[in-house]
TILUMVO-525216 format. One record per residue: x, y, z of N, C-alpha, C, CB in turn; residue in one letter. Coordinates in nm, 2 decimals, always signed. Last residue first. Glycine has a CB too. Layout:
# TILUMVO-525216
PT      n_X      n_Y      n_Z     ca_X     ca_Y     ca_Z      c_X      c_Y      c_Z     cb_X     cb_Y     cb_Z   type
PT        X        Y        Z        X        Y        Z        X        Y        Z        X        Y        Z      a
...
***
This chain:
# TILUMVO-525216
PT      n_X      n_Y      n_Z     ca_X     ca_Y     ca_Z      c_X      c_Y      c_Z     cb_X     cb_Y     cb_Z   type
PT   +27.04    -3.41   +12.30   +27.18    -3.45   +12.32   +27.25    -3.34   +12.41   +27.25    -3.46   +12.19      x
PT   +26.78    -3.35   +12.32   +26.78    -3.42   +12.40   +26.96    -3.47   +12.41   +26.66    -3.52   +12.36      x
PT   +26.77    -3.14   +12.15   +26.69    -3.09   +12.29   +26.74    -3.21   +12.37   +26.50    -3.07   +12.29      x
PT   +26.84    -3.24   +11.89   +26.88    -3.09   +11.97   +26.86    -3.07   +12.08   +26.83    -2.98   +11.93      x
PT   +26.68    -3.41   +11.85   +26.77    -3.43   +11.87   +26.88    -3.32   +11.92   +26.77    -3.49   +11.79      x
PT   +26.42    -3.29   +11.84   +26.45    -3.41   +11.96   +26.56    -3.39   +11.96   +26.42    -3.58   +11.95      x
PT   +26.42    -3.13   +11.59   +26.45    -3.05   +11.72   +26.42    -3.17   +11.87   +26.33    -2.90   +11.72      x
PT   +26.50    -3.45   +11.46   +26.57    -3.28   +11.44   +26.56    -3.16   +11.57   +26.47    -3.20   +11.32      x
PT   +26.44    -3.70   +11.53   +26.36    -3.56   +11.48   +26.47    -3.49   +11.49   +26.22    -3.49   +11.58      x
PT   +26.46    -3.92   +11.62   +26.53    -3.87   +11.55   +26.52    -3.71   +11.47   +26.55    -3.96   +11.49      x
PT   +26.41    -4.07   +11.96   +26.35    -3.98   +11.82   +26.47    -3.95   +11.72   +26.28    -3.81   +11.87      x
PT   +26.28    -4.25   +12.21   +26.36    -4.22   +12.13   +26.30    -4.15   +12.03   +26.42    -4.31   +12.09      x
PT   +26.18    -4.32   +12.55   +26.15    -4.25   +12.43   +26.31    -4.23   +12.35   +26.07    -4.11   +12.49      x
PT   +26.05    -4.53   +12.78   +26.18    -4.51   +12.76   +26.10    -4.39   +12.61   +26.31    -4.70   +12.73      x
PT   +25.99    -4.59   +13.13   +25.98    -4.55   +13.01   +26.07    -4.53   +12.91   +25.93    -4.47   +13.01      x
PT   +25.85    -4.81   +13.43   +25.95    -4.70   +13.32   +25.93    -4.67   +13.21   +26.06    -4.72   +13.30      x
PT   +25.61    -4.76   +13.53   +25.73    -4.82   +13.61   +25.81    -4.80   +13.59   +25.76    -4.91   +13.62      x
PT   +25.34    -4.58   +13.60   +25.44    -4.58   +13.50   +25.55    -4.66   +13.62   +25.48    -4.41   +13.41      x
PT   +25.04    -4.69   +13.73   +25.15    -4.62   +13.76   +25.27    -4.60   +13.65   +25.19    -4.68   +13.87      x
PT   +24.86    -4.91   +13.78   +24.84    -4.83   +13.68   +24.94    -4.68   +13.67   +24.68    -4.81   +13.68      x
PT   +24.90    -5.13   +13.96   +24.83    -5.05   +14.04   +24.83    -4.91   +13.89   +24.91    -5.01   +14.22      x
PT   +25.10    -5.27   +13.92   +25.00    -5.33   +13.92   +24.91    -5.20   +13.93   +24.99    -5.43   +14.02      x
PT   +25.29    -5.00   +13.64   +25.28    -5.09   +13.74   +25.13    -5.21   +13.78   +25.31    -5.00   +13.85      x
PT   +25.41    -5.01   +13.31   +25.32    -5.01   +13.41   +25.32    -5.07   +13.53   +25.23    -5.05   +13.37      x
PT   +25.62    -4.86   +13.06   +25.55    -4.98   +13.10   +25.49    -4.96   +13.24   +25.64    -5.10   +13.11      x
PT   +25.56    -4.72   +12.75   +25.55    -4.72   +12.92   +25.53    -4.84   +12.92   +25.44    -4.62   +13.00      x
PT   +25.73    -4.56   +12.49   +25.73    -4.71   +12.54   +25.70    -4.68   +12.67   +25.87    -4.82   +12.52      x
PT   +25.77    -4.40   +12.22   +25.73    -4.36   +12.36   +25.70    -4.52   +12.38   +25.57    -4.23   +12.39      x
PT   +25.96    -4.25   +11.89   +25.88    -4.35   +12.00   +25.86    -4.37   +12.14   +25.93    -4.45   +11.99      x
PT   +25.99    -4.15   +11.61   +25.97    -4.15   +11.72   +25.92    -4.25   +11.77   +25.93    -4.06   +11.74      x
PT   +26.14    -4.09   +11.29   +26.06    -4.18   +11.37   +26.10    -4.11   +11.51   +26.10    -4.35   +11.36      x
PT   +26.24    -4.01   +10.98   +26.22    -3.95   +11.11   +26.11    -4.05   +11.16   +26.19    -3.79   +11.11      x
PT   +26.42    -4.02   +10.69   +26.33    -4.10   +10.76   +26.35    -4.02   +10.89   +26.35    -4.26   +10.75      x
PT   +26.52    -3.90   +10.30   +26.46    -3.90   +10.51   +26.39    -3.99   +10.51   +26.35    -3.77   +10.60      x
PT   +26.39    -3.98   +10.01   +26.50    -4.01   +10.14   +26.51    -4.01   +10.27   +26.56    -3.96   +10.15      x
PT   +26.09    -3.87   +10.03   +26.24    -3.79    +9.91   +26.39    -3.87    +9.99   +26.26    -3.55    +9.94      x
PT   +26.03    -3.90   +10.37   +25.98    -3.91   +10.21   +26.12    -3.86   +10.17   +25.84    -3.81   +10.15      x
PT   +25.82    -4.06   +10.61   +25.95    -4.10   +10.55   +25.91    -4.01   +10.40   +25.97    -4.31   +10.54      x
PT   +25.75    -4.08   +10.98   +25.75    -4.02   +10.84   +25.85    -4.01   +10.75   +25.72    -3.89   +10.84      x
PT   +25.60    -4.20   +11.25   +25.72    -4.20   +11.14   +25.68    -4.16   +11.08   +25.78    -4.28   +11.09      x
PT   +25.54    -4.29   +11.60   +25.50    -4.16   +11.46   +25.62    -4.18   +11.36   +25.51    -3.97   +11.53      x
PT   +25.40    -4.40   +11.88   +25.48    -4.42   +11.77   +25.46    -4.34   +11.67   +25.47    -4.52   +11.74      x
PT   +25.34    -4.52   +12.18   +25.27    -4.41   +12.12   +25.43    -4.42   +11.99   +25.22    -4.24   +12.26      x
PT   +25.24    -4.81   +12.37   +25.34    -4.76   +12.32   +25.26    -4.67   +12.22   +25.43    -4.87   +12.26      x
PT   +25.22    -5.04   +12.72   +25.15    -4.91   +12.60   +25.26    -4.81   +12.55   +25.03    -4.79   +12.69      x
PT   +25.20    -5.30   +12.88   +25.29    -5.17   +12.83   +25.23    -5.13   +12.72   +25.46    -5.19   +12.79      x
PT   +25.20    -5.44   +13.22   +25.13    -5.41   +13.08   +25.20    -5.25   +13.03   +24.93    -5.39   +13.10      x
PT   +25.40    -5.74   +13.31   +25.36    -5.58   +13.31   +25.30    -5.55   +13.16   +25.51    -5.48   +13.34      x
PT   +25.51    -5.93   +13.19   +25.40    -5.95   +13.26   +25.33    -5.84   +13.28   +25.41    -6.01   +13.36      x
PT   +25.74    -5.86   +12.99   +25.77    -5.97   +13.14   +25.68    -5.96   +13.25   +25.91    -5.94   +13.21      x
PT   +25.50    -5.70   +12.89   +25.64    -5.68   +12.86   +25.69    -5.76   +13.00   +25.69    -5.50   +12.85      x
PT   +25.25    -5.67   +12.69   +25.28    -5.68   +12.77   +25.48    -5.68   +12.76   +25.19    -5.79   +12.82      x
PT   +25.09    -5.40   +12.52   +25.13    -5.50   +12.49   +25.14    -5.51   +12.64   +25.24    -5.51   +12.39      x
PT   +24.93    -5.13   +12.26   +24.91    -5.25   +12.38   +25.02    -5.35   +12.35   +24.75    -5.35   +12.38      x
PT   +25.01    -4.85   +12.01   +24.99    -5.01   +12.05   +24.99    -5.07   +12.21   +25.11    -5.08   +11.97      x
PT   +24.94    -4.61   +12.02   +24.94    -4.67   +11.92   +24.92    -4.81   +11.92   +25.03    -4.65   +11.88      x
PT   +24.70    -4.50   +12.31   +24.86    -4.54   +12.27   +24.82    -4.58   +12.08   +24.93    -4.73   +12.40      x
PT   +24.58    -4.17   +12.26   +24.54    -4.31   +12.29   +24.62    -4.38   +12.22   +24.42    -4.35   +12.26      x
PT   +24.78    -3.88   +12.37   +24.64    -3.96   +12.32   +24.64    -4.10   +12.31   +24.60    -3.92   +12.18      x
PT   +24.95    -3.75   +12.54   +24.94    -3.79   +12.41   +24.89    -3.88   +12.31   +25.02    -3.81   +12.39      x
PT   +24.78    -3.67   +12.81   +24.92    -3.57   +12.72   +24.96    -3.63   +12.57   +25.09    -3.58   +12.81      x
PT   +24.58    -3.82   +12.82   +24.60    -3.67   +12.85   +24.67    -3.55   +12.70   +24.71    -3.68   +12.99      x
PT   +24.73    -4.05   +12.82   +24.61    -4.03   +12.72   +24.58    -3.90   +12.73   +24.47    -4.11   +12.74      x
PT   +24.88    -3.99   +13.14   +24.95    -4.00   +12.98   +24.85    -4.01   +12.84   +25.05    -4.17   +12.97      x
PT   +24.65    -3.99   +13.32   +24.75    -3.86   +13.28   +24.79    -3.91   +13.10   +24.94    -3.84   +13.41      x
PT   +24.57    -4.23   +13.29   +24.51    -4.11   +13.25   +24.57    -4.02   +13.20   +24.45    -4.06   +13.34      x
PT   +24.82    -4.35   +13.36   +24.76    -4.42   +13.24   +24.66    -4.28   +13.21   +24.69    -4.60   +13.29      x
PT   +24.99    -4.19   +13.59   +24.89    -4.30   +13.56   +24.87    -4.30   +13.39   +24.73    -4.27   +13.64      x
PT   +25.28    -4.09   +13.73   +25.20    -4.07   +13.66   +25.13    -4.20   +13.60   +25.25    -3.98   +13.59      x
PT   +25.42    -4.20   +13.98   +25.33    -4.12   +13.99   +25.21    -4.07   +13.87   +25.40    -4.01   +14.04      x
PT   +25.60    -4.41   +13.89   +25.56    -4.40   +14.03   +25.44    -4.33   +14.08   +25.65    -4.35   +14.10      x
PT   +25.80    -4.16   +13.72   +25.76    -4.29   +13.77   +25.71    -4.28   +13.92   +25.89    -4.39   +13.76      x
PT   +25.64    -3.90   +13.55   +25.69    -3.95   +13.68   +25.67    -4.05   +13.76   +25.68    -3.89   +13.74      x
PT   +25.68    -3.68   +13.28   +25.65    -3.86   +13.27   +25.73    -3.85   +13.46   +25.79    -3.99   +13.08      x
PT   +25.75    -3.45   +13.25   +25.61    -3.48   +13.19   +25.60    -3.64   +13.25   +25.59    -3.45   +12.99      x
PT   +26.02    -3.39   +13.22   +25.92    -3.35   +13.37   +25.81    -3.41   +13.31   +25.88    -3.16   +13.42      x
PT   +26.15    -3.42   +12.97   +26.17    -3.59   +13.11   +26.05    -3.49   +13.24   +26.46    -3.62   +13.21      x
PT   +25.88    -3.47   +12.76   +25.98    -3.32   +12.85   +26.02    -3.44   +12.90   +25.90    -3.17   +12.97      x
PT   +25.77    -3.59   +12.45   +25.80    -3.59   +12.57   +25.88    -3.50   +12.65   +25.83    -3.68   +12.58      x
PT   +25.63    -3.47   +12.17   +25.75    -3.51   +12.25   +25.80    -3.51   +12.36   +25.82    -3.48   +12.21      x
PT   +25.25    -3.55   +12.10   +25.37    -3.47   +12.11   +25.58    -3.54   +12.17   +25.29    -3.37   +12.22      x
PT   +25.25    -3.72   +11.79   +25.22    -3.72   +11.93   +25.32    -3.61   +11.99   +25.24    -3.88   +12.00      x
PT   +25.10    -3.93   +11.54   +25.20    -3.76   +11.58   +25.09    -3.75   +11.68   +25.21    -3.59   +11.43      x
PT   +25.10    -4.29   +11.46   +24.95    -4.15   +11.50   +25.10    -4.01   +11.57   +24.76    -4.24   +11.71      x
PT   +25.19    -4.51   +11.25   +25.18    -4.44   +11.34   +25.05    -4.31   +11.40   +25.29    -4.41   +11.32      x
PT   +25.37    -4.33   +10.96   +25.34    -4.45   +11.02   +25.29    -4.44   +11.16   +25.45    -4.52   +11.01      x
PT   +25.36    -4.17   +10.60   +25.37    -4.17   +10.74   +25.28    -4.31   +10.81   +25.31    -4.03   +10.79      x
PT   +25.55    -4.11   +10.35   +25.42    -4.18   +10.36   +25.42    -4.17   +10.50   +25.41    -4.33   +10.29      x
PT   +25.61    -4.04   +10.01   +25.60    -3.97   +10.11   +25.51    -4.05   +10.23   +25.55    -3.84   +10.05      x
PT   +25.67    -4.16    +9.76   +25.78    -4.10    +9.80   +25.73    -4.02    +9.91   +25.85    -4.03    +9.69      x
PT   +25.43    -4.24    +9.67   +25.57    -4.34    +9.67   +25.68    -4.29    +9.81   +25.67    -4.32    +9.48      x
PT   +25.27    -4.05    +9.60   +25.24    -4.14    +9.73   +25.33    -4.26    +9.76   +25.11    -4.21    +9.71      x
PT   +25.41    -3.96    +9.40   +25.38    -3.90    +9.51   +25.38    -3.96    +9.67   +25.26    -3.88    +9.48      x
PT   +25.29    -4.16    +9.17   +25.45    -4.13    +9.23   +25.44    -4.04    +9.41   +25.55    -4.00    +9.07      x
PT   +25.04    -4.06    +9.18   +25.05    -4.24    +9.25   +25.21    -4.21    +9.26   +24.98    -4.41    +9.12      x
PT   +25.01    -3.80    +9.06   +24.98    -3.85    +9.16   +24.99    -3.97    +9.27   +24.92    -3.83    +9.13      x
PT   +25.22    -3.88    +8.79   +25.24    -3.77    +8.93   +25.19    -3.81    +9.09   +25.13    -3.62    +8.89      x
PT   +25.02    -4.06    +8.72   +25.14    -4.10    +8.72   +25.25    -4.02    +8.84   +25.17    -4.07    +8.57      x
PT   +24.78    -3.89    +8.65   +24.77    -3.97    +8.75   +24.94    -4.03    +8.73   +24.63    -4.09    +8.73      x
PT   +24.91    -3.69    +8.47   +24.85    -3.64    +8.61   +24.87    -3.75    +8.72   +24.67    -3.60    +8.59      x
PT   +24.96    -3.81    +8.25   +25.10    -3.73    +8.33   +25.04    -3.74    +8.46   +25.15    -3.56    +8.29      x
PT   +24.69    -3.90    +8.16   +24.80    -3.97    +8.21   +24.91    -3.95    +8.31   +24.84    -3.99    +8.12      x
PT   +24.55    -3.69    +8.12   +24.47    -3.76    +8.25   +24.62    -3.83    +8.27   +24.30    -3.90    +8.23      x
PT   +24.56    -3.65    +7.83   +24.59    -3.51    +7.94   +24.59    -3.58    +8.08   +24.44    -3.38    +7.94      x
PT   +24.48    -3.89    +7.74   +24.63    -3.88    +7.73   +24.70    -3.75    +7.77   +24.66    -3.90    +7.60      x
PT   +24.25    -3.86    +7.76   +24.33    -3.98    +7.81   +24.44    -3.95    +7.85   +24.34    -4.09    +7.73      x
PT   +24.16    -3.64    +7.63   +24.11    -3.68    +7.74   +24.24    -3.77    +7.81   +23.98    -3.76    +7.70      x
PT   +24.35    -3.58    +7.33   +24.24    -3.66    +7.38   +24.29    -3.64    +7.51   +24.21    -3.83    +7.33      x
PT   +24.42    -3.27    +7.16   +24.48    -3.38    +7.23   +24.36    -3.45    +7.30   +24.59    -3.34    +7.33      x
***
């Protein structure tokens, strides 16, 4: 059998693969509600605890930093998400987190 035609199945496998499995985002851990305290915890602390946001933004002038993770394959989809927003003074003003993870969703209903 030629070369070519041993190489085919393989790469066909391989590029299907990457169809059906893909992730979005940077895996971060999942927030405790003790880990996050408005008013008290800074912008340090939180790079601390779940590294350097995914995305900057602002939000009705306040600056807000968002940490984000998805993974989608064979069907499933699981996402998470961390949203702070900030005070002047680099404080958390509020936050909000959602997940659909499996053990989020156990821990948090």
């Amino acid at each position: 059998m030629r070369p070519a035609l041993l190489a085919t199945p393989l790469l066909v496998a391989t590029l299907s693969a990457g169809c059906f499995s893909t992730t979005l985002g940077r895996q971060f851990p999942s927030p405790d509600a003790r880990a996050i305290a408005v008013g008290k915890t800074n912008k340090g602390d939180l790079q601390r605890l779940y590294g350097e946001p995914y995305q900057v933004g602002i939000d009705s002038g306040d600056p807000t930093w968002r940490w984000f993770f998805g993974q989608r394959g064979w069907g499933a989809e699981e996402t998470k998400d961390l949203s702070v927003r900030f005070n002047a003074d680099g404080t958390v003003k509020s936050y909000a987190f959602t997940s659909n993870f499996p053990n989020d969703m156990k821990r948090l209903k």
